[in-house]
Jmol script that loads the backbone (N, CA, C; Angstrom):
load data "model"
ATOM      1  N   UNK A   1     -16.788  -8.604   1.172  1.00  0.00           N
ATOM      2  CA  UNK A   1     -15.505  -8.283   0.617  1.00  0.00           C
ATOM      3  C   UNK A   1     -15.312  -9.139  -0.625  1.00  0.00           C
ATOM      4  N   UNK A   2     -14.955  -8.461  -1.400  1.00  0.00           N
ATOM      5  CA  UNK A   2     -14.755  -9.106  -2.796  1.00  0.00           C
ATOM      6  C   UNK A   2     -13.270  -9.704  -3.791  1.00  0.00           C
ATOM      7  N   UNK A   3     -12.516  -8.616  -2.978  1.00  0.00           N
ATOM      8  CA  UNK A   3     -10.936  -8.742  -2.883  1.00  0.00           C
ATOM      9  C   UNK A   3     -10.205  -8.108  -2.078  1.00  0.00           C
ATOM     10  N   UNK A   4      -9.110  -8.720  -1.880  1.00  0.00           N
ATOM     11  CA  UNK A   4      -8.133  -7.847  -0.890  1.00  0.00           C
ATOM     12  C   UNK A   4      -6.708  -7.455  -1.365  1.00  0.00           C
ATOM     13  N   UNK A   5      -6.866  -5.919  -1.261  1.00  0.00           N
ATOM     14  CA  UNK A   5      -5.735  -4.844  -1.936  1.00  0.00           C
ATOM     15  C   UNK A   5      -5.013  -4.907  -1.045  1.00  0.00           C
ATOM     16  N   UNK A   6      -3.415  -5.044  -1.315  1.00  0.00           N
ATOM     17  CA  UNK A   6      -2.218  -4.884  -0.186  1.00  0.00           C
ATOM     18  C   UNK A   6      -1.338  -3.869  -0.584  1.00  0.00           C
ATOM     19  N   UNK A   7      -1.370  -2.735  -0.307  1.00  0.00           N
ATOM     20  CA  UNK A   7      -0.135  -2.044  -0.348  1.00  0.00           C
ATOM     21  C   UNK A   7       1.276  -2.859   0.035  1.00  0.00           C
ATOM     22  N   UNK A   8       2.213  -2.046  -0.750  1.00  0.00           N
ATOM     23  CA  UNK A   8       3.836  -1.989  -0.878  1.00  0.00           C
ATOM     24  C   UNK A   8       4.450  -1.105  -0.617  1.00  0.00           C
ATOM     25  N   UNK A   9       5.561  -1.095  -0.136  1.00  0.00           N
ATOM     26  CA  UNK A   9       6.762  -0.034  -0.437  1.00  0.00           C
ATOM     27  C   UNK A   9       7.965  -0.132   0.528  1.00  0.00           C
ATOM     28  N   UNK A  10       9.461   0.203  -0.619  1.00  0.00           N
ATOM     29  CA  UNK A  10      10.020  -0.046   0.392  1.00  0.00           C
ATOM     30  C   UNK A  10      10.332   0.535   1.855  1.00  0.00           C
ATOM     31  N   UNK A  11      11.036   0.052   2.514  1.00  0.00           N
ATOM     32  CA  UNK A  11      11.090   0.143   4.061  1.00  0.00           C
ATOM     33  C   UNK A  11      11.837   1.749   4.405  1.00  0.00           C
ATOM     34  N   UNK A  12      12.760   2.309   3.189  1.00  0.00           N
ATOM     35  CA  UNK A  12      13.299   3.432   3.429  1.00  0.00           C
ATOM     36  C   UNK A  12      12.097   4.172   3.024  1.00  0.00           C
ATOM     37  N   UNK A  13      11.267   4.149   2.250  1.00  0.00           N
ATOM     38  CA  UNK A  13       9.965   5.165   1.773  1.00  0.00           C
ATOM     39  C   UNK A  13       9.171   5.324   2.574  1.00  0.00           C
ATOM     40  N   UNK A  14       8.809   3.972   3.459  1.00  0.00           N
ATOM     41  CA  UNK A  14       8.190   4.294   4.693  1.00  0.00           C
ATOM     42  C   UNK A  14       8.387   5.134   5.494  1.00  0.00           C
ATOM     43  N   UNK A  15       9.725   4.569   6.424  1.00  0.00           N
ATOM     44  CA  UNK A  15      10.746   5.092   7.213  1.00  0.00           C
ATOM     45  C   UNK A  15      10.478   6.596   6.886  1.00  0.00           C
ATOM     46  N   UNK A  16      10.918   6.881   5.806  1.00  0.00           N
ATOM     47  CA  UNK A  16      11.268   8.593   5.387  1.00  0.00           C
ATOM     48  C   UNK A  16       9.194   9.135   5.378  1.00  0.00           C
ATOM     49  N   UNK A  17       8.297   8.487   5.196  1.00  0.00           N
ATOM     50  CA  UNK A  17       7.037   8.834   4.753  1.00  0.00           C
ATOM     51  C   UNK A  17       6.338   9.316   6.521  1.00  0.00           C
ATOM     52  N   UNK A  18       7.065   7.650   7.010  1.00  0.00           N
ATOM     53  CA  UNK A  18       7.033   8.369   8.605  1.00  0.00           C
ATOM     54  C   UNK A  18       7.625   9.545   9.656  1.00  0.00           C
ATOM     55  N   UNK A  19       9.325   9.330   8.994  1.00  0.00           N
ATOM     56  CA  UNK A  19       9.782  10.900  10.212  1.00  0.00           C
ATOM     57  C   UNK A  19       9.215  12.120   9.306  1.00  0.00           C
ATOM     58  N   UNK A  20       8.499  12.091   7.996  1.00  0.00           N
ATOM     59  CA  UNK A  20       7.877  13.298   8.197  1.00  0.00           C
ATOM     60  C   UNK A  20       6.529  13.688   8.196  1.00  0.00           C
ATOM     61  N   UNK A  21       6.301  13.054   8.918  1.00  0.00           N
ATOM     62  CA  UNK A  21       5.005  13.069   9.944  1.00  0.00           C
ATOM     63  C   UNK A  21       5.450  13.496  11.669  1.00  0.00           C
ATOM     64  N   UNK A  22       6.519  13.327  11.417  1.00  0.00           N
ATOM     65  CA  UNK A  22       6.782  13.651  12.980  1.00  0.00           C
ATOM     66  C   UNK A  22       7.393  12.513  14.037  1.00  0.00           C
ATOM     67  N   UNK A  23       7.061  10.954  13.574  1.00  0.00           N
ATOM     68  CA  UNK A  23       7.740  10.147  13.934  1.00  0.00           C
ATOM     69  C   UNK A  23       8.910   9.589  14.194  1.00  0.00           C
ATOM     70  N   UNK A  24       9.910   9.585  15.314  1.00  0.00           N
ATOM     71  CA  UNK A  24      11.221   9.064  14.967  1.00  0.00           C
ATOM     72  C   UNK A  24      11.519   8.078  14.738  1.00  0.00           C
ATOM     73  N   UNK A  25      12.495   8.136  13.728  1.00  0.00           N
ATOM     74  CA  UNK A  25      13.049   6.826  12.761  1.00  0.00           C
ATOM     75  C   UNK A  25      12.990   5.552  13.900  1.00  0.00           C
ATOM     76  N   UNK A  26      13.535   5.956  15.327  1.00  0.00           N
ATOM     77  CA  UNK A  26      13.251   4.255  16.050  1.00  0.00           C
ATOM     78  C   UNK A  26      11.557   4.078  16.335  1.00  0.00           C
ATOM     79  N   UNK A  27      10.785   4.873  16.476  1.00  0.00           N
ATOM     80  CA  UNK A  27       9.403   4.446  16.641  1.00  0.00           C
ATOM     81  C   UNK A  27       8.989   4.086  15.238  1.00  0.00           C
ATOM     82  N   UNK A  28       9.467   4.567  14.194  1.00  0.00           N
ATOM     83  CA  UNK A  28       9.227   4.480  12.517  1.00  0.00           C
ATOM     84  C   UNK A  28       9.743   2.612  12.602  1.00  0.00           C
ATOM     85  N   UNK A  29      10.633   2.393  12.492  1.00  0.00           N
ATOM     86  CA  UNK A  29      11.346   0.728  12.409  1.00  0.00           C
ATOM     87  C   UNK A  29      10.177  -0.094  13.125  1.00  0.00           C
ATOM     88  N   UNK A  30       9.790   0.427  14.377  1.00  0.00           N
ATOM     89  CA  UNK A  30       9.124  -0.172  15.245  1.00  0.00           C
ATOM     90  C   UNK A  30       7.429  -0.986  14.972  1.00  0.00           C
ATOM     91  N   UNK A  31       7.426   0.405  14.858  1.00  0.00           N
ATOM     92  CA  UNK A  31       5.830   0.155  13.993  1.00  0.00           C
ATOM     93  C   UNK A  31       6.100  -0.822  12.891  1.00  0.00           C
ATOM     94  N   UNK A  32       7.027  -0.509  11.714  1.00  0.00           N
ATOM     95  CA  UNK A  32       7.080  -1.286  11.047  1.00  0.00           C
ATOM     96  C   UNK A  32       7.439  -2.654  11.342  1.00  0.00           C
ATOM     97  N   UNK A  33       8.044  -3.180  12.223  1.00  0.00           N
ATOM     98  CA  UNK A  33       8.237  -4.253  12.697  1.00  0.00           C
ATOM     99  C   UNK A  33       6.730  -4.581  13.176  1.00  0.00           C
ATOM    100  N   UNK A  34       5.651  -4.096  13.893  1.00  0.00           N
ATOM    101  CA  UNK A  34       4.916  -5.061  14.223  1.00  0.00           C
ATOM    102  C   UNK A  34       3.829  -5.781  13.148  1.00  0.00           C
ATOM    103  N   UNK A  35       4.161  -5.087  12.194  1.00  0.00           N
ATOM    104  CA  UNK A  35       2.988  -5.165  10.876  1.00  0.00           C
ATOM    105  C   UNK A  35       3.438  -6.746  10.029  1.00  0.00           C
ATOM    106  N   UNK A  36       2.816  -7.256   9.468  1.00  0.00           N
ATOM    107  CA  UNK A  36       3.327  -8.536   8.481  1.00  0.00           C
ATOM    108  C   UNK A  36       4.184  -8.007   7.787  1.00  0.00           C
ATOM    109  N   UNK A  37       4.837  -8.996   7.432  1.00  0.00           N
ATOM    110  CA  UNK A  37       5.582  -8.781   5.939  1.00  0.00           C
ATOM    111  C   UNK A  37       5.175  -8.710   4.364  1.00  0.00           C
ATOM    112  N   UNK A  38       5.496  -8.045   4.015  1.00  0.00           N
ATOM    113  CA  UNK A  38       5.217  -7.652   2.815  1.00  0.00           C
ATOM    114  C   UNK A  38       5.104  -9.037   1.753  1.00  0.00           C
ATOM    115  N   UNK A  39       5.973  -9.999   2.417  1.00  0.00           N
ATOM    116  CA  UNK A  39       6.422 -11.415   1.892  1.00  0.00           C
ATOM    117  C   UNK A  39       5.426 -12.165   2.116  1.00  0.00           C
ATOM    118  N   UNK A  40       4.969 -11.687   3.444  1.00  0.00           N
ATOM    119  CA  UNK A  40       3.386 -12.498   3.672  1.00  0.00           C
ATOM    120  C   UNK A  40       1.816 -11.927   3.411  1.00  0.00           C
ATOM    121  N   UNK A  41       2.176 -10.640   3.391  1.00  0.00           N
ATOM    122  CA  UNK A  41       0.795 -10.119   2.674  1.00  0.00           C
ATOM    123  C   UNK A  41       0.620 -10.155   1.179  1.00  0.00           C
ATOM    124  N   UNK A  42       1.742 -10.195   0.505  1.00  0.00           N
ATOM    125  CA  UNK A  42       1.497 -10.227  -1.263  1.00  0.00           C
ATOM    126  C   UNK A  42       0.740 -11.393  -1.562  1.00  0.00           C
ATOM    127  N   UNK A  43       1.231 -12.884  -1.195  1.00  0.00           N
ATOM    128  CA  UNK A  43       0.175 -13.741  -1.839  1.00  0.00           C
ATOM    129  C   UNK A  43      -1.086 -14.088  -1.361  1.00  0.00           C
ATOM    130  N   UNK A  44      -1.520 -13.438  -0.540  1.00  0.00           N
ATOM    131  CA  UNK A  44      -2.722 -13.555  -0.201  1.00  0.00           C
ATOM    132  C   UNK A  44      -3.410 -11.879  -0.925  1.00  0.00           C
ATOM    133  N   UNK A  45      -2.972 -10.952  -1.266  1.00  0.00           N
ATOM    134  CA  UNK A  45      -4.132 -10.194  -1.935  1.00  0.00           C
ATOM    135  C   UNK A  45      -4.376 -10.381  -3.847  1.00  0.00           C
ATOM    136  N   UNK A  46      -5.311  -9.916  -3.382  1.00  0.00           N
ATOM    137  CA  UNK A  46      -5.583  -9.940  -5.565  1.00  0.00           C
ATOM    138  C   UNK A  46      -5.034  -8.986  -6.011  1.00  0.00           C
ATOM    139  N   UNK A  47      -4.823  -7.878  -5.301  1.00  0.00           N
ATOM    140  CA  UNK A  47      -4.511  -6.762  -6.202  1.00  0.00           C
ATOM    141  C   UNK A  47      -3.308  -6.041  -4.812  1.00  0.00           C
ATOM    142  N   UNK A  48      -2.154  -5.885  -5.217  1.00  0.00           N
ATOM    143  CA  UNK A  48      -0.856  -5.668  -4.998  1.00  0.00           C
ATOM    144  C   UNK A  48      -0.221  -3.963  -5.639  1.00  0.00           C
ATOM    145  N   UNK A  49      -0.267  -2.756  -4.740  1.00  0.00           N
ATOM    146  CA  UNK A  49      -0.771  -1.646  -5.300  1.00  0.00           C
ATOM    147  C   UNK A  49       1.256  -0.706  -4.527  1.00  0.00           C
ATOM    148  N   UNK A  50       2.090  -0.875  -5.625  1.00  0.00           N
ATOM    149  CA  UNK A  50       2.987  -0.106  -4.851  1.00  0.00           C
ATOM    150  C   UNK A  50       3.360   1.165  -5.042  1.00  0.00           C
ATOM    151  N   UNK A  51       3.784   1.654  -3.684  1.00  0.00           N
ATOM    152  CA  UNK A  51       3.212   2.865  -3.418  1.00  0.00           C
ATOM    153  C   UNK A  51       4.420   3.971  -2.835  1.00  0.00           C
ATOM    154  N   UNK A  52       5.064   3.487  -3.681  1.00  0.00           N
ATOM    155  CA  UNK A  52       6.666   4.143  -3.909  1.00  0.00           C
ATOM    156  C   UNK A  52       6.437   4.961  -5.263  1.00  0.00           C
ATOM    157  N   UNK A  53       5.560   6.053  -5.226  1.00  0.00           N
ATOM    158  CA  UNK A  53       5.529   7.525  -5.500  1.00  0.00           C
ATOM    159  C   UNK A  53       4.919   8.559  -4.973  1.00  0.00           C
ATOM    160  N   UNK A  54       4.538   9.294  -6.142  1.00  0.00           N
ATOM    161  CA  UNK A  54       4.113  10.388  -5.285  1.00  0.00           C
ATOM    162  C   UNK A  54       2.285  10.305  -5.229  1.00  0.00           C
ATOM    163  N   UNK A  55       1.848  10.854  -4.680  1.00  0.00           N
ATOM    164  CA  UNK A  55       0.757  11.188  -4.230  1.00  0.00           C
ATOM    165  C   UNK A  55      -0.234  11.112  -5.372  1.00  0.00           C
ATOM    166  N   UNK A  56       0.269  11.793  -6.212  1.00  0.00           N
ATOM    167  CA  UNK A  56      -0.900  11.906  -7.322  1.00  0.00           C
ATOM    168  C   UNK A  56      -0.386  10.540  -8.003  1.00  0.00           C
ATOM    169  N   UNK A  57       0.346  10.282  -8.285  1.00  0.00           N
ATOM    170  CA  UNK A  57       0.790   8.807  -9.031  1.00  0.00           C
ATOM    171  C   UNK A  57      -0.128   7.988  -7.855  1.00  0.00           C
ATOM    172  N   UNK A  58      -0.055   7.684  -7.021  1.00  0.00           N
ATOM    173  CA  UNK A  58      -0.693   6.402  -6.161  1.00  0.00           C
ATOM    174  C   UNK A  58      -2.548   7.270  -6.504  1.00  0.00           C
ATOM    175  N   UNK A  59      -2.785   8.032  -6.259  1.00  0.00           N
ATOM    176  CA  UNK A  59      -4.620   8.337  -6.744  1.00  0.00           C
ATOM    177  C   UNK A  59      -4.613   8.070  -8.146  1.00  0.00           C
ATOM    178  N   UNK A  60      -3.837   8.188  -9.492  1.00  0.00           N
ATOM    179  CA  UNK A  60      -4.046   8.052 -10.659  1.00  0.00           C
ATOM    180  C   UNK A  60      -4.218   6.055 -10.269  1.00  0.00           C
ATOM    181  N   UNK A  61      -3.362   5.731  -9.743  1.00  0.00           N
ATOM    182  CA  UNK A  61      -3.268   3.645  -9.725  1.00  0.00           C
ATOM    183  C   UNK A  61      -4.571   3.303  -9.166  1.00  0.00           C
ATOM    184  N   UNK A  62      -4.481   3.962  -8.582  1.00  0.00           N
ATOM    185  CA  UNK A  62      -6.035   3.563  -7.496  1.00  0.00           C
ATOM    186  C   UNK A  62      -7.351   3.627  -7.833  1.00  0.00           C
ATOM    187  N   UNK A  63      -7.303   4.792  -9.108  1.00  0.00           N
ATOM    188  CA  UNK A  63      -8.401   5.110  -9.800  1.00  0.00           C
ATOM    189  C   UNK A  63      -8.672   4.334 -10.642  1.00  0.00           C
ATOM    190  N   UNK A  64      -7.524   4.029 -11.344  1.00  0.00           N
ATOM    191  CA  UNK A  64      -7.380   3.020 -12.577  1.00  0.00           C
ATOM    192  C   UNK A  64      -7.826   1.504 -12.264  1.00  0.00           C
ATOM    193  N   UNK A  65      -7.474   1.198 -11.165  1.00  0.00           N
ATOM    194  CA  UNK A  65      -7.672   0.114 -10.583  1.00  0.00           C
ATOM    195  C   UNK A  65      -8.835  -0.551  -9.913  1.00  0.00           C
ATOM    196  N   UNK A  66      -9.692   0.755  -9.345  1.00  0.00           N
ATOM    197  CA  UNK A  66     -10.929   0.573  -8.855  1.00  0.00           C
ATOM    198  C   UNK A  66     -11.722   1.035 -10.650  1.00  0.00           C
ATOM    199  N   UNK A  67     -11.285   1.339 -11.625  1.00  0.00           N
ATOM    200  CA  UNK A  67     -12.371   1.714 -12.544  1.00  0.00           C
ATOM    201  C   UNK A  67     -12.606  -0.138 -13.108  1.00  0.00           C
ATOM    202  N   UNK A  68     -11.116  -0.309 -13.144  1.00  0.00           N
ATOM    203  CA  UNK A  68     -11.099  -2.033 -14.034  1.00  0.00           C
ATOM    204  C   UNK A  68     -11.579  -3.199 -13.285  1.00  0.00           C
ATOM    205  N   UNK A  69     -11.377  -2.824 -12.191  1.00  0.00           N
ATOM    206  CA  UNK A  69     -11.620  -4.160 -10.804  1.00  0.00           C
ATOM    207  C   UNK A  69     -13.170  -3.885 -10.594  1.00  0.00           C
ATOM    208  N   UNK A  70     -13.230  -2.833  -9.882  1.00  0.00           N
ATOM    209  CA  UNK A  70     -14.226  -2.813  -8.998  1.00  0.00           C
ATOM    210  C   UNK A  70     -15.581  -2.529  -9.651  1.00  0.00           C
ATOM    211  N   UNK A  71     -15.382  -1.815 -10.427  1.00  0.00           N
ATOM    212  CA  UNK A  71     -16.822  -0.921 -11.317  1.00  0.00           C
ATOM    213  C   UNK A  71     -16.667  -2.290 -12.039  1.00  0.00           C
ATOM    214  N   UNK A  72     -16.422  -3.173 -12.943  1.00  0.00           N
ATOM    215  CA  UNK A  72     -16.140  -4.072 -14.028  1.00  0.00           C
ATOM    216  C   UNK A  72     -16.560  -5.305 -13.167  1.00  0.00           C
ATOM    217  N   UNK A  73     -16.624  -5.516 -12.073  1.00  0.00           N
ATOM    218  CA  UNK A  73     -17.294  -6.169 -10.795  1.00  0.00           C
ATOM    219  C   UNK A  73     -18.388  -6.038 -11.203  1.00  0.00           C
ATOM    220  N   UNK A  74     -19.243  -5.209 -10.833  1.00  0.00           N
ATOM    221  CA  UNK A  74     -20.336  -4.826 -10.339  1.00  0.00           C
ATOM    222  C   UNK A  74     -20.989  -4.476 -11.702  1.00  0.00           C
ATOM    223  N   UNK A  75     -20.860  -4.404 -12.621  1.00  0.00           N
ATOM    224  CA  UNK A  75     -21.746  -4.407 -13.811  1.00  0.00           C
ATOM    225  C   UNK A  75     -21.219  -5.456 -14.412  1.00  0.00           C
ATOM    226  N   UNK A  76     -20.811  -7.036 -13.897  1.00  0.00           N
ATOM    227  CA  UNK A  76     -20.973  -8.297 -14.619  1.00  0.00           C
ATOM    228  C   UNK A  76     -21.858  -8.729 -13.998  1.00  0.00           C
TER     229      UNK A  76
END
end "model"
wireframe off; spacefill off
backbone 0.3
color backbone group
């Protein structure tokens, strides 16, 4: 492992990303409660990726991000 990427977003984007999947909002909170905090996963990754849009916006970041990080890695 070379770095570690942490997703973001806020807790209503979740929440809402989860009941429509099928999840209810109290199993949605829940889950999210057992996971770290966002407060405690940011300073420990290198690359901090938030993910409060849409779909094609988070693959355009991701692309961009693995072209500058990861490829730019590996041919130094």
């Amino acid at each position: 492992m070379d770095e570690v990427w942490v997703t973001v977003a806020p807790e209503v984007a979740v929440i809402k990303r989860l009941k429509a999947k099928g999840l209810p909002e109290d199993q949605a909170r829940a889950r999210i409660r057992t996971q770290l905090p966002a407060s405690r996963r940011t300073p420990r990754a290198n690359v901090v990726i938030d993910t409060d849009c849409t779909l094609e916006e988070l693959r355009q970041r991701v692309k961009t991000l693995w072209n500058e990080r990861v490829l730019d890695i590996k041919t130094s």
